[in-house]
C-alpha positions as CSV (number, residue, x, y, z in Angstrom):
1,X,85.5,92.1,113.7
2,X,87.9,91.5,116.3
3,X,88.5,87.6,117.4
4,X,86.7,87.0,120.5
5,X,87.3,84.7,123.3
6,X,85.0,84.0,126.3
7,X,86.5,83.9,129.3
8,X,84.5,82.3,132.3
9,X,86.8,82.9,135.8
10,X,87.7,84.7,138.9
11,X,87.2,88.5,138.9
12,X,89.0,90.3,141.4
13,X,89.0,94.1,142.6
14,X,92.5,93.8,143.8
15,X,95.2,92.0,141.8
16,X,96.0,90.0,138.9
17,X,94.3,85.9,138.9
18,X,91.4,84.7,136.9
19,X,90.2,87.1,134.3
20,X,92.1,90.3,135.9
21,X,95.1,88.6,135.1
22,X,94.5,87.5,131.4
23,X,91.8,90.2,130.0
24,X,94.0,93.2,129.2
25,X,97.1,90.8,128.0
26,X,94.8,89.2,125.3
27,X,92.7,92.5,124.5
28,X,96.7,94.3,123.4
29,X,97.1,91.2,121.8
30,X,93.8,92.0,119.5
31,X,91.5,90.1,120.5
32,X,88.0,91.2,121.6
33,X,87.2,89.7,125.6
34,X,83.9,88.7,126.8
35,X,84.2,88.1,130.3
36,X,82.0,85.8,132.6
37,X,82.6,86.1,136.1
38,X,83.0,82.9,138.8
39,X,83.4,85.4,141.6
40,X,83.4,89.0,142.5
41,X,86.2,88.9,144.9
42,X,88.1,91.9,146.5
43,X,91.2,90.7,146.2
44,X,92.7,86.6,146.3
45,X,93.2,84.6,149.5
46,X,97.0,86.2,150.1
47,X,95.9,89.0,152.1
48,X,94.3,89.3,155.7
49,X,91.1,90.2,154.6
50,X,89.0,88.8,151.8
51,X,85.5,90.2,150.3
52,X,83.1,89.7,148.3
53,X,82.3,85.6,146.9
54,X,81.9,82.9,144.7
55,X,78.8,83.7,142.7
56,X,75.9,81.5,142.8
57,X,75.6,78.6,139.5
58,X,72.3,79.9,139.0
59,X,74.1,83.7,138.3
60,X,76.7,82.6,135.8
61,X,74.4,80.0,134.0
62,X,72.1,83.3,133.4
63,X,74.9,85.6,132.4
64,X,76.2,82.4,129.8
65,X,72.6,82.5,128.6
66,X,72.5,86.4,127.8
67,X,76.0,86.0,126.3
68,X,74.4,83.4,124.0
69,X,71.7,85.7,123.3
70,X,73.9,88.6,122.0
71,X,75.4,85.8,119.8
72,X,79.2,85.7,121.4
73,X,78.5,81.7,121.6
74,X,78.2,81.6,118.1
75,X,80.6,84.0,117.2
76,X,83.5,83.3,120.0
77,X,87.1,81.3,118.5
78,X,88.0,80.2,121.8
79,X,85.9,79.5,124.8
80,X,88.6,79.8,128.2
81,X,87.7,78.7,131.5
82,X,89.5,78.9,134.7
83,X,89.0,78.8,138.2
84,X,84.9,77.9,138.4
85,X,84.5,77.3,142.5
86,X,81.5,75.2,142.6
87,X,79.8,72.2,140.7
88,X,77.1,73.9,139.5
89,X,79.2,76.5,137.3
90,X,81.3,73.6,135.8
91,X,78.2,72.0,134.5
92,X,76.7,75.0,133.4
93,X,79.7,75.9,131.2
94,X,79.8,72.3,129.8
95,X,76.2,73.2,128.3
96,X,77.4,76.3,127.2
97,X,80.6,74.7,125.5
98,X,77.8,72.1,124.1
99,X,75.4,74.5,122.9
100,X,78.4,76.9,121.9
101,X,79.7,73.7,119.3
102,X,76.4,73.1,118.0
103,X,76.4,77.0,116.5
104,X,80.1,77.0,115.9
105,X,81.6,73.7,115.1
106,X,85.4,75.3,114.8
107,X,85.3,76.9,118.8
108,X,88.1,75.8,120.7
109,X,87.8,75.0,124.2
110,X,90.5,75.6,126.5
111,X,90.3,74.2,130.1
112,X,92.6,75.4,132.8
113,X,91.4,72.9,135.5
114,X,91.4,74.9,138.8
115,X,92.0,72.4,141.4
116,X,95.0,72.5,143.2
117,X,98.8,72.9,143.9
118,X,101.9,71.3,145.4
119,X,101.9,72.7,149.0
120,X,98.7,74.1,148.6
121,X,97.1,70.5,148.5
122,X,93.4,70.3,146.4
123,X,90.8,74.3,147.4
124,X,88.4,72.7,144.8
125,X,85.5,70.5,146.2
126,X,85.4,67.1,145.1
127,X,82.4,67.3,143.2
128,X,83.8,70.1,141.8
129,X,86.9,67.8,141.0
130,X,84.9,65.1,139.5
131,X,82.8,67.2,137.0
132,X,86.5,68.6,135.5
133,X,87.7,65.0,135.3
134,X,83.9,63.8,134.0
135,X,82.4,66.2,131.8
136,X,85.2,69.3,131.1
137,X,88.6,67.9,130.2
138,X,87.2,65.1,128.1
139,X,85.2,67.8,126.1
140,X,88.4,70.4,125.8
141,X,90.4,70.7,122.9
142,X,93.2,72.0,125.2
143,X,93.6,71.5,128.8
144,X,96.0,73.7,131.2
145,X,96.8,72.2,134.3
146,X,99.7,72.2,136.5
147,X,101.5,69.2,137.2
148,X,99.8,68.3,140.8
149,X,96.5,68.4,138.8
150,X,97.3,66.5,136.0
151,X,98.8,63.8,138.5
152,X,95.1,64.3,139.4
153,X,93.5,63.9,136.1
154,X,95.4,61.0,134.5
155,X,96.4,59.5,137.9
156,X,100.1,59.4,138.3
157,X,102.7,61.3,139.2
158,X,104.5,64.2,136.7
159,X,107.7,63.6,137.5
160,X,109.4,65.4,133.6
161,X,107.8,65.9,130.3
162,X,107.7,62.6,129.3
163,X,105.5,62.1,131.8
164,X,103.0,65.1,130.3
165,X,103.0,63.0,126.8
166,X,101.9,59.7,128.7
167,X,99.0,61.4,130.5
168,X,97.9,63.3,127.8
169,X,97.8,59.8,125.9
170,X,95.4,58.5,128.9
171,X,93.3,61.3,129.0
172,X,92.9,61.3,125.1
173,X,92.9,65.0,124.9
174,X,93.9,66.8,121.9
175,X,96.5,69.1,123.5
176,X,98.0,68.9,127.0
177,X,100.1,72.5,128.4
178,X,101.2,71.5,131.9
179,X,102.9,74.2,133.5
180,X,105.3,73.9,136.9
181,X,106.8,70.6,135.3
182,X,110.3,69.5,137.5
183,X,113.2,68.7,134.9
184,X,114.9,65.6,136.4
185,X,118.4,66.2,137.8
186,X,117.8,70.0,137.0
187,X,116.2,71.5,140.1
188,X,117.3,75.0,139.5
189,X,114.8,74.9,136.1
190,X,111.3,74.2,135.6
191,X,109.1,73.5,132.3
192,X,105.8,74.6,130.5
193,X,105.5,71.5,128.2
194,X,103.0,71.3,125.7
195,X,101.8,67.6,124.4
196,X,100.3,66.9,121.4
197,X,99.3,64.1,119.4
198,X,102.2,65.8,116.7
199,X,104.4,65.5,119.3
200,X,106.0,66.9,122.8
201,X,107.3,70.6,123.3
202,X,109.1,71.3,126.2
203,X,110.0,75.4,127.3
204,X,112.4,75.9,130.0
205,X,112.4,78.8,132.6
206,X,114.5,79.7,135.5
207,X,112.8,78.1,138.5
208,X,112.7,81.6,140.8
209,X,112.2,83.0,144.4
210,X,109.2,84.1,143.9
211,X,105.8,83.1,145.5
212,X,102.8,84.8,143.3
213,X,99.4,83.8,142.5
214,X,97.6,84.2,138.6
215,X,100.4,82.9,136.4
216,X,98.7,79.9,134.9
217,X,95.9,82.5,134.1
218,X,98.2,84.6,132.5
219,X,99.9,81.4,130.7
220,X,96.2,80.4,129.6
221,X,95.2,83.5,128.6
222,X,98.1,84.8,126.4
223,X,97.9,81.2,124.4
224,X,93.7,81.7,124.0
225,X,94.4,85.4,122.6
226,X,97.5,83.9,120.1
227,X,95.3,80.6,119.2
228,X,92.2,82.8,118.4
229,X,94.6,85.1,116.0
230,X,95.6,81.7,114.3
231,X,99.0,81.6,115.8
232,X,99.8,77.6,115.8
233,X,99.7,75.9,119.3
234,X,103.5,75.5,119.6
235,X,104.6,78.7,119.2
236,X,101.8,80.3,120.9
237,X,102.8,78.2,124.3
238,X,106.2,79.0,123.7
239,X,105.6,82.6,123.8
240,X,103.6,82.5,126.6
241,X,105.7,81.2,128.6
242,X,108.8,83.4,127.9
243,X,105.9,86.6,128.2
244,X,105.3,84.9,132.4
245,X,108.8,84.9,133.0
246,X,109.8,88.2,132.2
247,X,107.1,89.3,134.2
248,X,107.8,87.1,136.9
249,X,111.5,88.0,136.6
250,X,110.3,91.9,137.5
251,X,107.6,90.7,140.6
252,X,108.6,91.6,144.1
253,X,110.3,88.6,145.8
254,X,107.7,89.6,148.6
255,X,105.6,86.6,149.6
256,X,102.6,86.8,147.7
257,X,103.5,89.9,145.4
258,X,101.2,90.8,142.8
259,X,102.5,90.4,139.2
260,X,103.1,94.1,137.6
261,X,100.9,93.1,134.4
262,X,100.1,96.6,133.3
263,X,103.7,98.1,133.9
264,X,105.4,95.4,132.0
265,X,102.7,94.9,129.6
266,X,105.5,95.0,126.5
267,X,107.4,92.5,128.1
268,X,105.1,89.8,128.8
269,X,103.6,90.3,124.7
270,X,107.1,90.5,123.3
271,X,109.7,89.2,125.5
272,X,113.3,89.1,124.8
């Protein structure tokens, strides 16, 4: 059988964030997907009209409980969350994770802790907020936050990658991949820096014009797919990153363009 990861996040008719950004990436990179949806959106918040919602804790708790029952708890490598939207669902995946450990020792969890952005400010609730910072990231093996929530998480500020190491150290998880990191006296770059006990990795990228939404799903999702096919952490990240930005390199500098996932499928699994 195929490698299998679990992927509990945002589903969306319209567009590429949350699940329908990462699924089909990680399924041509050979993994099986089981997806557990955090919402049945039409589309994300860009656009003038918005449908659909957040689905109830109650709903994905059940839908976690009939994946266990098929046996994909068991039987999943990697367990990937991303953007949850209420309390409820956060704590329901941390028994799931728990129960999910207890049949399979080896799972990895990967956390990509949904909370926030720089201009944006924080969309997550704080009790939202607080189960992340209580319950998920100190049960991840890998956490994926952007560099306003990880100011968040280990409180204070992310100002280059040595920063990343010294919060990961404070939160004492295994692996820290922060993504929108700022490269001191180098504003035309930004970094996807991975932090490890083994050490600090740090990928550069071109900081472009471009304003888009689902990237750090992307990110997450192509390093879940490589880490389930036992691709080692560092090379995985380093790949993923290169695979956003040639895709983000090919996006519409339109406000709020949607990533072409599909049409540059090859590029984002094999970039240059």
């Amino acid at each position: 059988m195929l490698p299998l990861v679990l992927s509990v996040q945002s589903q969306v008719v319209h567009g590429h964030v949350g699940n329908s950004a990462a699924a089909y990436p990680m399924r041509r990179l050979g993994v099986e997907v089981a997806e557990v949806p955090t919402t049945l959106l039409s589309n994300r918040p860009h656009y003038p009209t918005l449908r659909g919602r957040v689905l109830d804790p109650d709903l994905v708790a059940d839908l976690l409980l009939g994946a266990e029952e098929r046996g994909l708890l068991g039987r999943a490598r990697v367990i990937l969350s991303g953007f949850l939207g209420r309390a409820g669902t956060a704590v329901a995946l941390a028994d799931a994770v728990a129960r999910a450990r207890a049949a399979a020792p080896g799972v990895i969890y990967a956390c990509d802790p949904v909370m926030g952005d720089v201009g944006l400010g924080f969309f997550a609730p704080a009790d939202l907020r607080a189960v992340f910072a209580g319950r998920l990231v100190p049960m991840a093996d890998i956490i994926f936050p952007n560099a306003f929530e990880l100011a968040f998480l280990a409180g204070g500020a992310i100002g280059g990658p040595a920063d990343v190491a010294g919060a990961r150290a404070r939160l004492g998880v295994p692996a820290v991949v922060a993504t929108s990191v700022p490269l001191p006296g180098r504003p035309e770059r930004l970094a996807t820096v991975l932090a490890a006990a083994a050490g600090t990795h740090v990928f550069e990228t071109e900081r472009l014009a471009v304003l888009t939404a689902g990237t750090g799903d992307l990110l997450a999702g192509l390093v879940a797919g490589r880490v389930a096919l036992g691709v080692p952490l560092p090379e995985a990240v380093g790949l993923a990153a290169a695979g956003v930005a040639a895709v983000l390199r090919r996006t519409p500098a339109t406000p709020w363009a949607e990533m072409p996932i599909a049409a540059e499928i090859e590029a984002i699994l094999a970039p240059g």
